[in-house]
N, C-alpha and C positions, 0 to 999 in steps of 0.2 A: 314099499311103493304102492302096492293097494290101497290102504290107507289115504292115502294121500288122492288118491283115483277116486274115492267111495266118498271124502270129504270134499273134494271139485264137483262130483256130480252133486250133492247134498244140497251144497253152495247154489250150484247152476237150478236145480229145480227150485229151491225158496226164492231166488232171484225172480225164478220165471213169476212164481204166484204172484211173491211183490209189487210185479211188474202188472201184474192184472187187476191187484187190488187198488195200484197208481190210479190206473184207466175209469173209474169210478170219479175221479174229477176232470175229467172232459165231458164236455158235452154230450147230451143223449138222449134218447129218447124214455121214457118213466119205466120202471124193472128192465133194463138193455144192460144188467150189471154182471162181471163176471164171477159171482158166488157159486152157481150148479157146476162151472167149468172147473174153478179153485179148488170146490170140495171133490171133484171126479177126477180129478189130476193128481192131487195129494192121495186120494184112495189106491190109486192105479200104480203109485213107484213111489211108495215110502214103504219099505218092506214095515216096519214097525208101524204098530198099529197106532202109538201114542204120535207120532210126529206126523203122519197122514193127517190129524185132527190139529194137530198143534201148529203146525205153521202155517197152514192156507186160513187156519183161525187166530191169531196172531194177525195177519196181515187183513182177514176184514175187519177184526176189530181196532187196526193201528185210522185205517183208511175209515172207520164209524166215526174213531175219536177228531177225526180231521172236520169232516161231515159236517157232524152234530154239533161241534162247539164253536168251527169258522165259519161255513160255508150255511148253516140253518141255524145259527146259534140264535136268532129270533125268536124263534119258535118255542126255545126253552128258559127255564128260571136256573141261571146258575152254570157249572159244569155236568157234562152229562155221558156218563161213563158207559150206561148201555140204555140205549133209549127202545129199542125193538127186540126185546126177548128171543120171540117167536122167529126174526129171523136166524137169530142164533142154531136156537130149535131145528129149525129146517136144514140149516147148514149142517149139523151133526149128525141129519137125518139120512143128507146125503151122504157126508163121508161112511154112514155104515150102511148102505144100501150100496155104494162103491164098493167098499170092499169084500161083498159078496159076487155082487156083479161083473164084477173088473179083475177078476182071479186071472184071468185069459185076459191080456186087451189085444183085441182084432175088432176091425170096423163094426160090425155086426153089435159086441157088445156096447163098446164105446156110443154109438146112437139110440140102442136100447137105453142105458143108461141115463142119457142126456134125456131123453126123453121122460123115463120114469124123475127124475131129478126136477126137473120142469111142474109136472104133475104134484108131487110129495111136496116142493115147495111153494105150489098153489094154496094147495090144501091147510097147509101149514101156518101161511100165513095170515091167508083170508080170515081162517078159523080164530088167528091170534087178533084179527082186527076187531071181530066180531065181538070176542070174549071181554077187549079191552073198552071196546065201546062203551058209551053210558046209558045206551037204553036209546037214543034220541036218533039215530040213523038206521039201528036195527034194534029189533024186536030180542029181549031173550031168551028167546025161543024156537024151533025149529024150523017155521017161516022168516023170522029175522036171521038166522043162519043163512038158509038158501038163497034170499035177497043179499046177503053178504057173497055169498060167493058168484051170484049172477053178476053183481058190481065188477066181480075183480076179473071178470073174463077180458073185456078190451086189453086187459095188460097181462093178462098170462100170453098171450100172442106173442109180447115182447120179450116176455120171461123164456119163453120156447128158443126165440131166433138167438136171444143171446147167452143161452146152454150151448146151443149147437154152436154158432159163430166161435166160443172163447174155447170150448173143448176144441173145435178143430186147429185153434190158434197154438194152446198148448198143449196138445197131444201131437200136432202137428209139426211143431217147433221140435219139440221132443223126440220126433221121431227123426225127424231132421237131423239131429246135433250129436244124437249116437250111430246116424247109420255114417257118419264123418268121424266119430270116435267111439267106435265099438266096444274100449272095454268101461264107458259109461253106460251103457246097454242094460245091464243087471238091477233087479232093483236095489233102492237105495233106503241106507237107514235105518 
């Protein structure tokens, strides 16, 4: 019967991520995307360290292939399997920056988290915008670096409100759904 308990929770958490990595095709405001929640949620209750990584990444890259090839397929020549590295990057950055963090989750860490998450995938990205540039919007150099990152601030704001917003949704939900089925409680996986 455990088994069977430890595979419904399993189920229930990949669902929830699923379900986040859905919400990337509604409407929204520019980085309002649930990536820092996915990967601190997976950090937080996949006891196994490869499935923390593997299915909240699985699910942004099902929702990239969606993205990239329907929804901006303009923009590119052809099919396009991974068009943003660096968010990759970042994502992985979080799940192991989670699972230091997220040993304990009580409020305290969970917002600490969200927050460093927010920050790590600033940084992460920005830096990948810059690297990938041609020379022609920034400098390659440590002035075009810094103007690189002064750019990305209007949307690290959005990046902040929606770490916090999607953590609270699925850590919230989560907390939700075992304190009603307590021997889903344990972590999983």
């Amino acid at each position: 019967m455990r088994n069977k308990k430890i595979d419904l929770g399993i189920w229930i958490m990949s669902s929830m991520v699923l379900l986040a990595a859905v919400s990337r095709f509604l409407p929204h405001p520019p980085n309002f995307t649930p990536i820092g929640g996915m990967a601190l949620f997976g950090a937080a209750y996949f006891s196994r360290k490869g499935l923390a990584l593997i299915i909240p990444f699985v699910a942004l890259w099902l929702s990239n292939l969606v993205l990239d090839n329907v929804v901006y397929a303009q923009y590119y020549d052809g099919f396009v399997w991974f068009s943003n590295p660096m968010v990759f990057v970042g994502f992985a950055a979080i799940v192991a920056m989670g699972l230091f963090t997220l040993r304990k989750v009580n409020t305290r860490n969970i917002l600490g988290s969200s927050l460093l998450a927010s920050v790590l995938f600033f940084l992460i990205s920005n830096f990948g915008t810059w690297l990938a540039g041609s020379g022609v919007m920034y400098t390659k150099d440590f002035s075009g670096l810094m103007t690189c990152y002064a750019a990305g601030i209007p949307f690290f704001w959005n990046t902040l409100a929606a770490d916090l917003f999607y953590v609270g949704v699925l850590f919230g939900s989560w907390q939700y759904i075992t304190s009603r089925y307590p021997t889903l409680a344990s972590k999983l996986g």
